[in-house]
Each structure stands twice: as C-alpha cells, then as structure tokens.
TORGU-5572 format. One record per residue (C-alpha): x, y, z. Coordinates in steps of 0.25 Angstrom, whole numbers, plus 5000, padded with zeros to 4 digits. Layout:
XYZ ...
//
This chain:
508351914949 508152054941 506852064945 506852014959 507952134962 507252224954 506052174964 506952184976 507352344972 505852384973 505552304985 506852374993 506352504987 505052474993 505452435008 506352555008 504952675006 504052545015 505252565025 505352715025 503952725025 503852645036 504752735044 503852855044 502452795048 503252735060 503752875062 502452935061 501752815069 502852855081 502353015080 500952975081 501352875094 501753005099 500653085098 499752995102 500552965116 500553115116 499053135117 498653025128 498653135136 497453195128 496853065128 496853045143 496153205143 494953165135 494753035140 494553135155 493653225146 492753125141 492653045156 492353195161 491153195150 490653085153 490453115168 489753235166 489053165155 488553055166 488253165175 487353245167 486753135162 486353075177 485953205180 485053235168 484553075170 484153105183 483253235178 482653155169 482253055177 481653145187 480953225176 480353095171 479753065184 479153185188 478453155174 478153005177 477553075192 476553205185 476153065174 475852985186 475153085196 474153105183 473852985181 473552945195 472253025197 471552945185 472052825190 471352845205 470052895198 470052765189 470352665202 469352735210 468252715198 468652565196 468352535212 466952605209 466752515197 467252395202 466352395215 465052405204 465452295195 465552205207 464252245213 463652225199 464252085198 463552045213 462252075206 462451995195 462951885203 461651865212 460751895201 461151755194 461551685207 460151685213 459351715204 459551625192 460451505196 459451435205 458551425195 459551405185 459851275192 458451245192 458151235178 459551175176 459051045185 457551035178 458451045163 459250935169 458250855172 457350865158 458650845151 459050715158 457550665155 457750695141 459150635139 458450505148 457450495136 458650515127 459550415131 458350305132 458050355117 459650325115 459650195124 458450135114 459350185101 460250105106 459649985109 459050005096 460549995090 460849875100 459849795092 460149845080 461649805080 461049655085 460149635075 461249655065 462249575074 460949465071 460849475055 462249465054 462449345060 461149285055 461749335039 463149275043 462549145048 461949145035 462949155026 463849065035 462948965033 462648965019 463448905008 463349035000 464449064988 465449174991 465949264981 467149174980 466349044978 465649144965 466949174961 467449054959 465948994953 466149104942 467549064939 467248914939 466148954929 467149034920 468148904920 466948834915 466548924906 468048924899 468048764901 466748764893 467448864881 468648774881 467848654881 467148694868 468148754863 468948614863 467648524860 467648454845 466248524839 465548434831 464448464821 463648374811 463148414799 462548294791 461448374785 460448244789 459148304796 458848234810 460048174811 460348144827 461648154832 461948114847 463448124855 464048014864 464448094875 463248214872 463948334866 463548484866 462748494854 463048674850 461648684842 462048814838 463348744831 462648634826 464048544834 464148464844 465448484856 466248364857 466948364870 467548214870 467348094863 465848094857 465047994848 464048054838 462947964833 462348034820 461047974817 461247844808 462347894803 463147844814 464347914825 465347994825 466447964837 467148104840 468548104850 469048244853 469348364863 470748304868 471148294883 470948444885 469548444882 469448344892 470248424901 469148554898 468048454902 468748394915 468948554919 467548564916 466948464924 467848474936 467148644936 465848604934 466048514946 466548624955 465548704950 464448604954 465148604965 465048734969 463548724967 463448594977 464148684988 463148804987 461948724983 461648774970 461148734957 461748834946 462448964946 461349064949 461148984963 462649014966 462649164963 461349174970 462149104983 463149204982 462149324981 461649274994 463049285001 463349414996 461849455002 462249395017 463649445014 463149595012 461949575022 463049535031 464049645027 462749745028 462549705042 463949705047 463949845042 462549885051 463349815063 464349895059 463750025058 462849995072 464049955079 464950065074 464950175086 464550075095 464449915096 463449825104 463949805117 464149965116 462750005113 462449905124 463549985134 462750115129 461450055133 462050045146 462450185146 461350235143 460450175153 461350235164 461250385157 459850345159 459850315172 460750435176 459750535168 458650475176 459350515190 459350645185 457750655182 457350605197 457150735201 456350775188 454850795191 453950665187 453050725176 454450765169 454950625166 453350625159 453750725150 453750725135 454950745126 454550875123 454050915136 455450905142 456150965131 455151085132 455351095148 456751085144 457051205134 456251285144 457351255155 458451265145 457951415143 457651435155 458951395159 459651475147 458951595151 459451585166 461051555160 460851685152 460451755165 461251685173 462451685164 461951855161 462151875176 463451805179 463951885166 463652005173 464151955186 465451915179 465452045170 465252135182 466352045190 467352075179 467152225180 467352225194 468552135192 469052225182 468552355188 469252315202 470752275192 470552405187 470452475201 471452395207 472352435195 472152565196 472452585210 473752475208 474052595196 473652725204 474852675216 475852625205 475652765201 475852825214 476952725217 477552785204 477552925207 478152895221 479352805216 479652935204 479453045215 480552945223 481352935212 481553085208 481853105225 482853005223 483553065212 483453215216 484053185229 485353195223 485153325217 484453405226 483253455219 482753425204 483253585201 484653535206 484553435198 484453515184 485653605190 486653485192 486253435179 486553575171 488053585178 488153445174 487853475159 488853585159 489753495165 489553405152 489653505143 491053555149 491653425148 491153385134 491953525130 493053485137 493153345129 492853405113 493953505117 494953385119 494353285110 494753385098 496253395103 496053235105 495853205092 497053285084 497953235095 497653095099 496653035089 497353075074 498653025079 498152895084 497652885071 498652915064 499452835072 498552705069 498552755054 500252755054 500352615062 499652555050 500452605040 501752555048 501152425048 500752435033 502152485031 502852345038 501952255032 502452315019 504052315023 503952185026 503252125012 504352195005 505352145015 504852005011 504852034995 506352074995 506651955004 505851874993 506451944980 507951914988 507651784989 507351774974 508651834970 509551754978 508551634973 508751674960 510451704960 510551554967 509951494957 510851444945 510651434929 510651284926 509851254937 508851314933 508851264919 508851104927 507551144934 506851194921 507251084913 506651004924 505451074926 505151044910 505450904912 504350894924 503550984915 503650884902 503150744911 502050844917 501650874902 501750704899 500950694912 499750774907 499750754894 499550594897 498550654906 497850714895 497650614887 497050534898 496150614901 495750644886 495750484884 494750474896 493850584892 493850524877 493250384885 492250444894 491750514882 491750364875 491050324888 490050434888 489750394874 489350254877 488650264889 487750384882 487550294869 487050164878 486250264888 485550334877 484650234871 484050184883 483850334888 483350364875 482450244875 481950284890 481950424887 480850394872 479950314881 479850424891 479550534879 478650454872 477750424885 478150594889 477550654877 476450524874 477350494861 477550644856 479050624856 479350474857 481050494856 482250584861 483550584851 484750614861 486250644857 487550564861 487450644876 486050584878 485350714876 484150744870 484050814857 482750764850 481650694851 480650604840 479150644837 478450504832 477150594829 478250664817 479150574816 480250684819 481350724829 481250854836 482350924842 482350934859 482351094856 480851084850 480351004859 479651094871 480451134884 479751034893 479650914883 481250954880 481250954897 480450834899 481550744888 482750784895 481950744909 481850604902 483050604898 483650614913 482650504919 483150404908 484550424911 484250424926 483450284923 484450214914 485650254924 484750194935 485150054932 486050024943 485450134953 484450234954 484850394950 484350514955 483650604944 483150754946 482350814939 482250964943 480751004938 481250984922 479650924921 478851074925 478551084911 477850964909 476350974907 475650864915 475450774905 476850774903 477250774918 476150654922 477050544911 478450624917 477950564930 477750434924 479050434921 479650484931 479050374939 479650274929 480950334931 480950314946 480950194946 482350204941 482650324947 482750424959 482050544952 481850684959 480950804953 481250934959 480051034957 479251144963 477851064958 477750934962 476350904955 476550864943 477650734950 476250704959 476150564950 477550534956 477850444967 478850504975 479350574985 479050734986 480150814993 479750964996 480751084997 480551155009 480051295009 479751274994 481251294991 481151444996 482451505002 482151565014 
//
C-alpha cells in the first residue's frame, strides 16, 4: 500500500506539469488560430498576383509562339524555293532518259522477234524429230531387255517346279530322319557297352596245342583276349575232353539284348523305307535333299531377285506400255524425211549435237536480246518512276511553300504586319516582368505572416495531442494504483493466510503429480533402451553377415569382415592376407565411404522383409575407381531386388550397367 501511494504521489505530481503544460500549447495553438484568420486577406492578394502572372505569362508566350512559328516557315519556304530548281532540272533529264531507253528496248525486241525465233522453231521441230528416232530405237532396245527378263523369271519358275517335283517325289531322308538315325546308332552303341559290360567272359587256358573248342549258341570269340563273350546259356565242347554248360547274364542281360534287337529292327527299318543297304547310302540320300533343298532355295532367291521391283504380269503390263510409247514416238517421226529413218546411230546423234548447238547458240542470242530488251525496259520503267517522282516531288514542294505562305497570312492577320508583331510582344514582356515584381514583393510578407504561423500552428496541434494522450495514460495509472489500494485495505489477514495455505496444498499434489510422471517416463526410457538393445543384437549378425559378403566380393577378399559396436557402426575391419584387424580410420576415405554405403543397403535389405524401403544414396560412390564402381553395381542390383534404391549424382556413367530409371534435373540444377 506504501508503495502504490508512494506511486500515486508521483503520478499526481506528474498530471499537474502534463496539465499546466497542456494549458499553454492550447493557448499558443488559439494565438496562432488568430494570426492565421488574420492573413486570409494576404492569401486572397497572392493568389490575384499569381493568376495575374500567369496571364501575361500565356500572353507572351502566344505571342512569342506565334513569331517562332512564322519565323520557321519563312525558313522551311527559302529551304524549299532552293531546292525546287534542282528538282525541275532532274524531272526534265529523267523524261530525256526514259524516251531512249525505250526506243533502245524496240530495237532489242525486233532484233530477236524476227530475226532469230523462226528459225529457232525450225531447228527445235528437226531436234524433236531425231530425238524421238532415237528414243524409238531406245525403247525397242528397252522392250527386248524386257522380254529378255520375262523369260528369264519363267525359266526359273520351270527349274523350281521341276526341283520341287523332285524332291516331292523322292523318298529322300530329312535332317530329322538323320537325326534321329544318329541317335538310334548312339542307343545301339551304349546297348552294345552294357551288353559287354554284363556278359560272362570266358577264357580257356589248357596249355593242350590244337585243341578245338566250339560254342552252342556261337559266342564272340575277343582274339585279342584270348575269351569268349557269353551272352545266355552256352555249351562248350572242348575237344575230347568233353563240355562245359555255362548259365548266366540274368533277366537284365536279356533285357539289353531285347532293346538291342527291337533298334536293329528300326534301324533296318529305316533302311527298307529309303532303299538302302548301310549307312553311307543314307548320308548320301540326305546330301541329295539338302542339294535340291539349296538348288530350290537358290532359285527361289533368282525369283526373288527378278521379281523384286517388278513381277511377271508387270513386266508383261510394261511390254504393253511400251509398245504404245512406241507407237506414239513413231507419230512424231511422220514428218521426218525418209533417208532419216536410214540413218546410223551415230549419224543421228552427230545431226543432233549440231541442232543442239545451233539451238544453243540461237537461245544465247535470243536470250542476249531479250536481256537487253528487258534491261532497257526496266531503265525506262525506272527512268519514267523517277520522273514522275520528281514531278509528284517538285508540286508537293510547290504545294508546301503555298500552304506555309497561307499559314504566316493567317497568323499575321491578327497582328497587322510581322513588325507589329515584335512590338506587341515587347509590351507583353514588360507586362510579365511587372507582375512577376509585384508577386516576390508579396510573396516575402506572405511567408513571415501566413506560411510560419501555419506551421507553427500544425507544430503546437501536435503537441496538444501529445500532451492528451499523456494526461489520459496517467489518468488511467492513478485509477489503477486507487483500485490497488482500496484492493489491498479490503482485504483481511487470515484470509490471506487460508488461500496460501491452500495454494501449498495444490502445490504438494502438483509436485506428487510430476514426480510419478517422472519416474514414468525414466521407466520407459530405461525399456526402449532395453528394446534398442535387443532389436540391435539380433540385427547385427545378419547385417554383419550381409555386410562381409558384400566386402569380401568389393575388395576381391582384401578385407573379408567389418567389426561393428553395440549401435551397429562400423569400427574395424579384418585383413585374411595378415591375419589382422585395422581400425576404420586407416582404411582410405573412399574404402571407409564405400563400408558405411554397405552398411545402409544391408539395413535397408533386412528391414525389407515385410515391404520394400526407400534407400538414397547422394553420390557417397564418386570415389570409387571403376573396378570398384563395376562390383558396387552388382550389388546394387542385388539389393533392388529387395529394395527401392535411388542414387543422386551429377555423372550418371559409371550407374550405365544398372537397370533403372534416369531422372534429369532440369536446367542442370542451375537457379535462374
């Protein structure tokens, strides 16, 4: 309560100097009020001065306009009259000029119209003719070519069928008949190994010279093994000595010889069908097929070849053709002379080079002329667009000076004469200068009497309002610091003890309230920590597994292992060639790059069990060399199978092994 009176002292103290203060700036804002009603007379005799100003300033400045005008045309007229003598001198010259280039292009034009075009046409209808004899003997040269390729395509047609018929006809072993010969012999083959594999070998040693030994059934005597091959049951009679019954082989044995019996038989078979004895018949049957298959393919492909740009009934169509160009040409050579259709090759062609010059040498004359013709045409042309511009020029010219001699009668009309003129506009710059003396001597009294106070009076308006706005904040300060007083006397002693005692009573259950909410939260931190335990110790074997095959197959078995700490980090690696461990600091920056790269994409694969994740990789592979980058794409390839992977980089060549999509950043990437 002390201090809100002490408080309440000050701000009393502090409205009276605000109000006091107030007092004389509305005082002094009344004073200036009155000097400013006080000089709206002054105002209202300036504003007359500077309207009278600017009337004489638009008079002399008419006045003067109106000199200058005229002075400028009287210019314009002197420029104009000069330049009119040259310009009727050069219309007169270009009428002279224009009249010889036309008679010159008469000239031109009967020198070539009579002379040389008659006989122009002359040599033009002989040419003709001797050209259309020629191309006659060209196109019966063209019809025989074709005929020629007419009977060409059907003689292939012929061969082919003949060929086709042929090896219709023909029992001739295919390719797949060989085939399946070559594998029946190979069956036989392995039967025969098995069969002698499983046959009872049997070899007498009696040391008895000419002894004779015969076999019931006959069995394959192997000289060179001094044995006999038993295939079933078999009697030996040994000389005198008597015989030896033999069982054996077993029902697979019997089996082997079934199988063998029932392949010869196919085999034999496959004989009857193509008539021949042994094998060499069969391989030459099927080295006659594929003779009339390739004599048949060769002449498919000549039918094909004459039949590419055009087919029979074509050529026949151009045969038809043909004979109408024929007949067309030969309407043309009716009017030939008769000894001309006698003529050589070479006679015509000689007659015609001598047309062709004459006829060239007539176009360069003809073509000299008419360039003369049109030459001298054009000069007159532009000789005569030239004179009629300069006579339109020589009366716009005329039409000029009339319409500025006009305009200066107009203007002076008002004025009398032009000496008139430059006497009004003297007084009228007198005038001016009179009335601009009469508003600086009322602008300087103007200033001191209505401009400062207005000033003044806008400078003390704003510290009323300053002065107000201040009043009333401390107005609203003592009402606050009254209300605290009064707040505080109201208010009694034990009172105020009850409300603290129950604010430390809300206080103690809000402490109770947090600290459970402390512990729980400490208990939860402790089991995610438990949880991030377990989750790294059954993640890191498999990405360490993942992670050793990668870096073995990375660095071709110069590091086969990675050492990583409880947070699955990296922190070593194992060199088989030393049997040692090296830290991750003394491994090189791009090796120490490329592990931690590895590391990512066996996280991202193991994580992908359920779903596939994203993995970026923003270029950590530039310092790879391309060894190195060639296996990283291998197994980056490996991992999108598991994964979506994305590599951001400004080169994308040494990712050209990867399948994938290329995105490219507009512009480079540039800001613009």
């Amino acid at each position: 309560m002390e201090g809100h009176r002490l408080e309440l002292e000050g701000f009393a103290e502090q409205q009276r100097l605000k109000a006091k203060a107030l007092k004389t700036a509305r005082a002094e804002v009344e004073d200036l009020k009155q000097k400013i009603s006080e000089g709206a007379a002054l105002e209202a005799e300036k504003r007359q001065k500077e309207e009278t100003v600017q009337q004489a300033e638009a008079a002399w400045k008419k006045i003067a306009d109106d000199r200058t005008a005229i002075e400028r045309r009287l210019t314009q007229i002197d420029e104009i009259n000069t330049r009119l003598a040259g310009t009727q001198r050069e219309a007169e010259e270009l009428q002279a000029e224009s009249r010889m280039e036309q008679i010159a292009a008469e000239k031109y034009h009967a020198s070539w119209k009579d002379a040389h075009a008659p006989r122009l046409q002359q040599v033009e209808k002989e040419l003709d003719i001797l050209q259309a004899i020629e191309r006659t003997r060209r196109i019966e040269e063209q019809m025989a070519g074709v005929q020629e390729q007419i009977e060409r395509i059907q003689t292939t047609e012929k061969d082919l069928w003949e060929q086709k018929q042929v090896l219709s006809t023909t029992p001739l072993p295919s390719k797949k008949d060989l085939e399946k010969y070559q594998e029946q012999q190979l069956e036989l083959a392995t039967l025969l190994g098995q069969i002698e594999q499983a046959a009872i070998r049997i070899g007498f040693d009696l040391q008895i010279e000419n002894l004779s030994i015969t076999a019931d059934p006959d069995a394959e005597y192997l000289a060179e093994e001094n044995e006999y091959l038993v295939l079933g049951p078999t009697t030996f009679t040994v000389g005198d000595l008597g015989t030896i019954h033999l069982r054996g082989g077993g029902s697979s044995l019997e089996e082997l010889q079934t199988n063998l019996q029932s392949l010869s038989a196919e085999r034999d078979s496959l004989f009857e069908r193509f008539g021949v004895t042994d094998e060499q018949e069969l391989y030459g049957l099927q080295q006659l097929r594929q003779e009339l298959e390739q004599e048949i393919k060769r002449l498919k492909k000549t039918r094909k070849e004459l039949t590419s740009e055009k087919g029979l009934e074509q050529h026949r169509e151009d045969i038809t053709l043909i004979q109408q160009k024929i007949t067309k040409e030969k309407s043309k050579i009716g009017a030939a002379p008769p000894e001309w259709q006698q003529l050589s090759d070479d006679a015509i062609q000689d007659m015609s080079e001598g047309l062709t010059a004459e006829k060239k040498g007539l176009n360069r004359k003809i073509e000299h002329e008419q360039q003369g013709e049109k030459e001298a045409r054009d000069a007159h042309e532009k000789a005569l667009d030239k004179a009629q511009k300069a006579s339109t020029h020589l009366v716009e010219l005329r039409t000029q000076v009339k319409g500025f001699e006009q305009q200066n009668a107009d203007l002076l009309r008002s004025y009398g004469t032009y000496e008139r003129l430059q006497e009004t506009l003297a007084n009228e710059l007198v005038a001016l200068e009179q009335a601009r003396e009469g508003l600086a001597a009322i602008l300087v009294e103007y200033k001191i009497r209505v401009e400062e106070p207005k000033a003044q009076y806008a400078d003390a308006l704003t510290v009323v309002q300053d002065l107000g706005t201040q009043m009333q904040s401390v107005e609203k300060e003592i009402v606050d610091r009254k209300a605290r007083i009064e707040e505080a006397v109201s208010e009694g002693f034990y009172s105020r003890i009850g409300d603290l005692e129950a604010s430390l009573e809300a206080t103690k259950r809000n402490l109770d309230r947090v600290t459970r909410q402390a512990e729980a939260a400490k208990l939860l931190y402790e089991l995610m920590q438990a949880f991030k335990e377990e989750q790294s110790t059954a993640l890191s074997g498999p990405v360490a597994n993942l992670v050793n095959r990668w870096l073995t197959q990375l660095t071709d078995g110069s590091y086969d292992s990675v050492g990583m700490n409880e947070n699955i980090f990296p922190v070593e690696v194992s060199n088989p060639q030393y049997d040692a461990t090296l830290p991750l600091d003394c491994l090189s920056y791009g090796t120490h790059e490329q592990i931690i790269v590895l590391l990512r994409l066996a996280m991202g694969v193991l994580l992908s069990k359920d779903e596939r994740n994203l993995i970026v990789i923003d270029d950590r592979l530039v310092n790879a060399d391309p060894i190195r980058m060639r296996r990283l794409c291998r197994i980056l390839k490996e991992v999108a199978n598991h994964c979506q992977v994305i590599v951001a980089t400004c080169n994308d060549t040494p990712y050209a092994g990867v399948p994938g999509k290329v995105i490219q950043v507009p512009g480079d990437g540039r800001l613009e």
